[in-house]
Chimera marker file (.cmm) of the C-alpha trace (Angstrom):
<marker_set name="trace">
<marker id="1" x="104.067" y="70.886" z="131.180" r="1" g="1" b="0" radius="0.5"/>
<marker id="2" x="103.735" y="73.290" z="128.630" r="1" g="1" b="0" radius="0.5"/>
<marker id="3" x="100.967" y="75.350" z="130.295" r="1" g="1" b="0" radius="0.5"/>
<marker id="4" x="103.489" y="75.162" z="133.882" r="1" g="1" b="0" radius="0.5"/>
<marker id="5" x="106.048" y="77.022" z="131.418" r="1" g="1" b="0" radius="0.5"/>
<marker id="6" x="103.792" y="79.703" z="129.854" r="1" g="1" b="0" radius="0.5"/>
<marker id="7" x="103.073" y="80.671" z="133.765" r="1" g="1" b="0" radius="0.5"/>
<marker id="8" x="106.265" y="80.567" z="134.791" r="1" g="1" b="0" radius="0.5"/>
<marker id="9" x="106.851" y="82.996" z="131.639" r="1" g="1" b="0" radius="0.5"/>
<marker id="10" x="103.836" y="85.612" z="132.358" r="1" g="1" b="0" radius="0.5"/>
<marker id="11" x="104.582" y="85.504" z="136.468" r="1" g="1" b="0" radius="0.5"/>
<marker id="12" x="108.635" y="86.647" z="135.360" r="1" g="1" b="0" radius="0.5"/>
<marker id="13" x="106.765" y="88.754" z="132.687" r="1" g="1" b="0" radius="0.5"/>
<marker id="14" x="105.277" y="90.521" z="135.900" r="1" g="1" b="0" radius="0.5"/>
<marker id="15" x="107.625" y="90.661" z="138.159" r="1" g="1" b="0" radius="0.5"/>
<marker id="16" x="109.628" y="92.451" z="135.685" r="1" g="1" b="0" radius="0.5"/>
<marker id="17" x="107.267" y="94.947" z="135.209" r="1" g="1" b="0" radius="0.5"/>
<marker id="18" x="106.498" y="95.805" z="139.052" r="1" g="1" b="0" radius="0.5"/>
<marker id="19" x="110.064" y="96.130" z="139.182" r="1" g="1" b="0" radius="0.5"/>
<marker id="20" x="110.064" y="98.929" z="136.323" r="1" g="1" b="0" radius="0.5"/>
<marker id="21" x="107.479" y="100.414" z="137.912" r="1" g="1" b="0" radius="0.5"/>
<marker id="22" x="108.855" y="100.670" z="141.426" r="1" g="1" b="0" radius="0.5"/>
<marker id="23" x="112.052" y="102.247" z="139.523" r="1" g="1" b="0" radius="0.5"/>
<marker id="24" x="110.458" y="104.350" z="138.130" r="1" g="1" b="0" radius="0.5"/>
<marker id="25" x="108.488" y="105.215" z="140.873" r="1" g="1" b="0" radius="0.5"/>
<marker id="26" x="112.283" y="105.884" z="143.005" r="1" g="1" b="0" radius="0.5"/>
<marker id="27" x="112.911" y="107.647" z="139.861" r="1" g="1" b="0" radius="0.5"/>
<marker id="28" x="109.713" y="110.475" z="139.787" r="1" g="1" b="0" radius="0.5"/>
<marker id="29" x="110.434" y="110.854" z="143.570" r="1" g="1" b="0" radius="0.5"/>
<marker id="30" x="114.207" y="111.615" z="143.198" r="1" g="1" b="0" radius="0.5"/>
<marker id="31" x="112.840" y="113.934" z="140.339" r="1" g="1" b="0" radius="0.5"/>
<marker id="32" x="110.105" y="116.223" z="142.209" r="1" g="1" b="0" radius="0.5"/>
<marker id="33" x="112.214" y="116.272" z="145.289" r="1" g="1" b="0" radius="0.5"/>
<marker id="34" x="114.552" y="118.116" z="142.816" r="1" g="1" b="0" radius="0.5"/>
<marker id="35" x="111.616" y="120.394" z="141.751" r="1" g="1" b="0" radius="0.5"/>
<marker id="36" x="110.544" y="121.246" z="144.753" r="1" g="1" b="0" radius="0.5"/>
<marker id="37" x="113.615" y="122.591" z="146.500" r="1" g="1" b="0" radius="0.5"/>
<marker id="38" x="113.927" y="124.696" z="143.072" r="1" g="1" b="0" radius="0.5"/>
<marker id="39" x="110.783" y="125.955" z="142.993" r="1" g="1" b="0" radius="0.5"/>
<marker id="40" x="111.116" y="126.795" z="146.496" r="1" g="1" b="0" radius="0.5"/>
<marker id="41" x="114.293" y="128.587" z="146.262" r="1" g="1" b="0" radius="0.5"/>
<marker id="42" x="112.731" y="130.746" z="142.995" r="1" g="1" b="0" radius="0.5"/>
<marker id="43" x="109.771" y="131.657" z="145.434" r="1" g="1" b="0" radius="0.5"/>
<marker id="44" x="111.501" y="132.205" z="148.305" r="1" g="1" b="0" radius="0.5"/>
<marker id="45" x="114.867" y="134.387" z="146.794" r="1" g="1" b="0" radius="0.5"/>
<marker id="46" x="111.839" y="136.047" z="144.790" r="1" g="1" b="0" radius="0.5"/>
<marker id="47" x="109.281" y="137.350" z="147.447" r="1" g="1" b="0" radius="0.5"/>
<marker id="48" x="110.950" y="136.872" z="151.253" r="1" g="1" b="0" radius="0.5"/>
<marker id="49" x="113.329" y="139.820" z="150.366" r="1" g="1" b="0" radius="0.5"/>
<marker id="50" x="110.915" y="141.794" z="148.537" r="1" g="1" b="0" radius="0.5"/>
<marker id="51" x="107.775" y="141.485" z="151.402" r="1" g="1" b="0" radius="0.5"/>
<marker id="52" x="109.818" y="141.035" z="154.800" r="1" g="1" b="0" radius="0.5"/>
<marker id="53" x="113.302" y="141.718" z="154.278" r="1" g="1" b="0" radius="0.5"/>
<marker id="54" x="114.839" y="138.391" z="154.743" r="1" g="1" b="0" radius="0.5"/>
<marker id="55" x="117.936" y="137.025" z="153.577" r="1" g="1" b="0" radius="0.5"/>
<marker id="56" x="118.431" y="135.036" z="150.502" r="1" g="1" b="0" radius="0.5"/>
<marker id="57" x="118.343" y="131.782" z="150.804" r="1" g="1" b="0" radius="0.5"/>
<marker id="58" x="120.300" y="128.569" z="148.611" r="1" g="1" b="0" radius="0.5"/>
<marker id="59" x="119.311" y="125.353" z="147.141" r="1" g="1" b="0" radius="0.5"/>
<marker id="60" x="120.160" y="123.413" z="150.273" r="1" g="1" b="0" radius="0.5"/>
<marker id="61" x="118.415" y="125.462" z="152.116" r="1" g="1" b="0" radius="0.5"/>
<marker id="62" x="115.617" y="125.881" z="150.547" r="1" g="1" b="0" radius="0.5"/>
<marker id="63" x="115.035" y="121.533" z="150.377" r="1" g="1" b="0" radius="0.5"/>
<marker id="64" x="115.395" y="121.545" z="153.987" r="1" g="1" b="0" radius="0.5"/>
<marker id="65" x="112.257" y="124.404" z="154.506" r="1" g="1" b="0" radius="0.5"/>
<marker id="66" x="110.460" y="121.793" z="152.084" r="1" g="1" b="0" radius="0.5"/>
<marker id="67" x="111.431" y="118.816" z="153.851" r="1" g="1" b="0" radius="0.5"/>
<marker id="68" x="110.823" y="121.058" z="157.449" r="1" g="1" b="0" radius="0.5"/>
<marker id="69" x="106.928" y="121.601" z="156.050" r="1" g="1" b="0" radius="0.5"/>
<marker id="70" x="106.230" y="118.171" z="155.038" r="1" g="1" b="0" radius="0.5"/>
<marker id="71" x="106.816" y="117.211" z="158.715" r="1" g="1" b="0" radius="0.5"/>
<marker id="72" x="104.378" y="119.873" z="160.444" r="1" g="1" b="0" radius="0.5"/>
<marker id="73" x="101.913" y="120.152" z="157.795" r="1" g="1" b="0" radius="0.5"/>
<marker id="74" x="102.130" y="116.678" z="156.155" r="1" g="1" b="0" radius="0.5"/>
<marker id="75" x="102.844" y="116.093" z="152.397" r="1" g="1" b="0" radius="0.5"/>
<marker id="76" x="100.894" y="119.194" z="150.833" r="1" g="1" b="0" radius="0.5"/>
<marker id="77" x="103.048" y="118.655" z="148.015" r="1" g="1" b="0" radius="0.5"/>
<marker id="78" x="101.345" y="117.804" z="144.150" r="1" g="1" b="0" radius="0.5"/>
<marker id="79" x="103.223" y="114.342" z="143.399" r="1" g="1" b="0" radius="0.5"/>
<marker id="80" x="104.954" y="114.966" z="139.812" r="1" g="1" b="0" radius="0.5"/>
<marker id="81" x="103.492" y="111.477" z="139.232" r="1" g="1" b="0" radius="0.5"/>
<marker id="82" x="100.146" y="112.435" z="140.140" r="1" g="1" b="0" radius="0.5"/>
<marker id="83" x="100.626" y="115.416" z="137.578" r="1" g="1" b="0" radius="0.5"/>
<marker id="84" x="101.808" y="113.192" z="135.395" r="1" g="1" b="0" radius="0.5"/>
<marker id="85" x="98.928" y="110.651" z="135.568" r="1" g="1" b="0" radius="0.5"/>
<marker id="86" x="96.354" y="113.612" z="134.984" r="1" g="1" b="0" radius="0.5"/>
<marker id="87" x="97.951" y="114.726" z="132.014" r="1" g="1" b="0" radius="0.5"/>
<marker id="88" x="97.739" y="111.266" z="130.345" r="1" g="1" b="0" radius="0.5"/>
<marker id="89" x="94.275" y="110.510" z="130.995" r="1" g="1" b="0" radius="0.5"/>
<link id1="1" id2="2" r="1" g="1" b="0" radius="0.2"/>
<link id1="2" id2="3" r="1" g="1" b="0" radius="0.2"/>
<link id1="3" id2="4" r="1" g="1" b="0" radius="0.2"/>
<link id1="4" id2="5" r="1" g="1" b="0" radius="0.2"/>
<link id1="5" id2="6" r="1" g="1" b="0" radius="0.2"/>
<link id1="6" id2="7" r="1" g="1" b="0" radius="0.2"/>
<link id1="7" id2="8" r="1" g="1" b="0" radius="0.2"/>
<link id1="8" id2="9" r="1" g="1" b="0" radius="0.2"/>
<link id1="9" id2="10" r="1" g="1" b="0" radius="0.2"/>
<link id1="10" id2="11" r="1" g="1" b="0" radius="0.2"/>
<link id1="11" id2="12" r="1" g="1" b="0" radius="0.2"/>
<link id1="12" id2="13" r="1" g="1" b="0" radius="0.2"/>
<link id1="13" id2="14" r="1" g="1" b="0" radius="0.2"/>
<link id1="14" id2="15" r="1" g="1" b="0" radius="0.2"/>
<link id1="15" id2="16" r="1" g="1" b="0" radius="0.2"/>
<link id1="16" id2="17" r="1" g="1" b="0" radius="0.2"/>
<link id1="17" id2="18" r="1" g="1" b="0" radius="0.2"/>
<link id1="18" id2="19" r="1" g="1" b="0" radius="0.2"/>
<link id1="19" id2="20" r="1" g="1" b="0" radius="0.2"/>
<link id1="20" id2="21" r="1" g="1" b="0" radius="0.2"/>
<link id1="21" id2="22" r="1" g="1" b="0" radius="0.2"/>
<link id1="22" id2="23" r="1" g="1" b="0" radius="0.2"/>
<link id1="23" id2="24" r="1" g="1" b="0" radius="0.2"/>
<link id1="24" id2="25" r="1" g="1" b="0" radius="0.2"/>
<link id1="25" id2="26" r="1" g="1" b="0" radius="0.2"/>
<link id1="26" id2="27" r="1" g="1" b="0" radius="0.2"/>
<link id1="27" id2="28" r="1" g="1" b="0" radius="0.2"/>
<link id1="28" id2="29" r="1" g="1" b="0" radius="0.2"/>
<link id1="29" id2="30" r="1" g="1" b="0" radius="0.2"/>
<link id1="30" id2="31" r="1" g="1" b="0" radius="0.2"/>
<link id1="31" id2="32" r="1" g="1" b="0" radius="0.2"/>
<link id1="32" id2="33" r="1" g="1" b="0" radius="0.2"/>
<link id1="33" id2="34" r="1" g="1" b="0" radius="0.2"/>
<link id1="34" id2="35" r="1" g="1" b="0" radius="0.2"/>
<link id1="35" id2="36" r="1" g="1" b="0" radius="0.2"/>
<link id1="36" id2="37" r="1" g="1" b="0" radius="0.2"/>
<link id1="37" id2="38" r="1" g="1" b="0" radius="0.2"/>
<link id1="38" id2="39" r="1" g="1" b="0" radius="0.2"/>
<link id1="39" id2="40" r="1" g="1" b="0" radius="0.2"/>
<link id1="40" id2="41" r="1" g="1" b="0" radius="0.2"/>
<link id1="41" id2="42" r="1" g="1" b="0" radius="0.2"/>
<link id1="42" id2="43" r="1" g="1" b="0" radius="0.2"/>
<link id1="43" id2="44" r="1" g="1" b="0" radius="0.2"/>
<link id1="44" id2="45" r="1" g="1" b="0" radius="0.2"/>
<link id1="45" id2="46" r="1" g="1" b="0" radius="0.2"/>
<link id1="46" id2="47" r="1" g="1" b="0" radius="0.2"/>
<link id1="47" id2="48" r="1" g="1" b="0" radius="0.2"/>
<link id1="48" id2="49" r="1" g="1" b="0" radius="0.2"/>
<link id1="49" id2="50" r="1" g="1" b="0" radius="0.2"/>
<link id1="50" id2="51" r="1" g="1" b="0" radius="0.2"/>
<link id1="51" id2="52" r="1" g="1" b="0" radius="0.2"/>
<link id1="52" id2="53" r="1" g="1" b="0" radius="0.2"/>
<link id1="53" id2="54" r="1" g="1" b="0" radius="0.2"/>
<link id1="54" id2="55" r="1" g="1" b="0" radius="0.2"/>
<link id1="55" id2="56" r="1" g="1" b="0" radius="0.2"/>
<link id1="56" id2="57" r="1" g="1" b="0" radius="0.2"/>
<link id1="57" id2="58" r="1" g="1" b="0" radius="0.2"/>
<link id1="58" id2="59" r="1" g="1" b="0" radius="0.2"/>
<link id1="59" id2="60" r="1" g="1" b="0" radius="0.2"/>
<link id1="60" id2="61" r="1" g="1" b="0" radius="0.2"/>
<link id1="61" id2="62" r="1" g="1" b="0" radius="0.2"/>
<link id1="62" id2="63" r="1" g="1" b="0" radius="0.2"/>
<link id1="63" id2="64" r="1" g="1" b="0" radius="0.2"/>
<link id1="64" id2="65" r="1" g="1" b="0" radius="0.2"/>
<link id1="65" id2="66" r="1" g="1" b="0" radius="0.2"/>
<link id1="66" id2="67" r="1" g="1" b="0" radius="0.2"/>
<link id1="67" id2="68" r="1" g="1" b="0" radius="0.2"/>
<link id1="68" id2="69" r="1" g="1" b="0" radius="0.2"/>
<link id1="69" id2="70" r="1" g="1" b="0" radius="0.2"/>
<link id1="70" id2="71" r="1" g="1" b="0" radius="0.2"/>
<link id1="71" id2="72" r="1" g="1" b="0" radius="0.2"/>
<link id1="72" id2="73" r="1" g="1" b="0" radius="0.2"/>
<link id1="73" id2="74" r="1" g="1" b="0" radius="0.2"/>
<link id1="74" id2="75" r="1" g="1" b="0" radius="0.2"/>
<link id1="75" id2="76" r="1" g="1" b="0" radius="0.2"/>
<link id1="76" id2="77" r="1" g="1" b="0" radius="0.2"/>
<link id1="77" id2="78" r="1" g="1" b="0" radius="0.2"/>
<link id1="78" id2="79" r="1" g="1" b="0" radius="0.2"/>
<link id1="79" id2="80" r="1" g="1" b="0" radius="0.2"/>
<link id1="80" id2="81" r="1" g="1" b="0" radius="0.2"/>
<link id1="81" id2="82" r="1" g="1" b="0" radius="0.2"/>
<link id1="82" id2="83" r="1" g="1" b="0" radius="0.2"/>
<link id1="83" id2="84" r="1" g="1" b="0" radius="0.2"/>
<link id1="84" id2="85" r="1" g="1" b="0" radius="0.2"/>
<link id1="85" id2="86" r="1" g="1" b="0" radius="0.2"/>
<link id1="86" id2="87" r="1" g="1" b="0" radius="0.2"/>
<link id1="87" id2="88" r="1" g="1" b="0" radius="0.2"/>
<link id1="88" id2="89" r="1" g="1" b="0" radius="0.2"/>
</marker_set>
């Protein structure tokens, strides 16, 4: 009986931990989706007008041209988790 309890204990133990890790998981993706339409819109407002004489663009904008090149080219993006991973190891 006692040994039924302790697994019940370390299965709830994990279960609460894949569930931490999945929100933080919607949490680092919520994040660099952020990041990405930023740096985007620093890049773009920064050498588009300079180079080719385009118009300035804003932060709306600029997500959609990320989320337009993910779909033709695929996610090229860096994960910020991935980052994150190689700077703890």
């Amino acid at each position: 009986m006692l040994l039924l309890v302790i697994q019940m204990v370390k299965s709830k133990k994990k279960i609460h931990k894949k569930r931490g890790d999945m929100i933080e998981n919607i949490f680092t993706k919520i994040i660099s989706i952020f990041l990405k339409g930023l740096v985007i819109l620093i890049l773009w407002n920064w050498l588009m007008p300079l180079l080719f004489h385009f118009v300035k663009i804003n932060y709306g904008q600029a997500c959609g041209i990320g989320i337009l090149a993910g779909c033709i080219f695929g996610d090229y993006y860096i994960e910020l988790s991935n980052i994150i991973k190689r700077l703890e190891k």
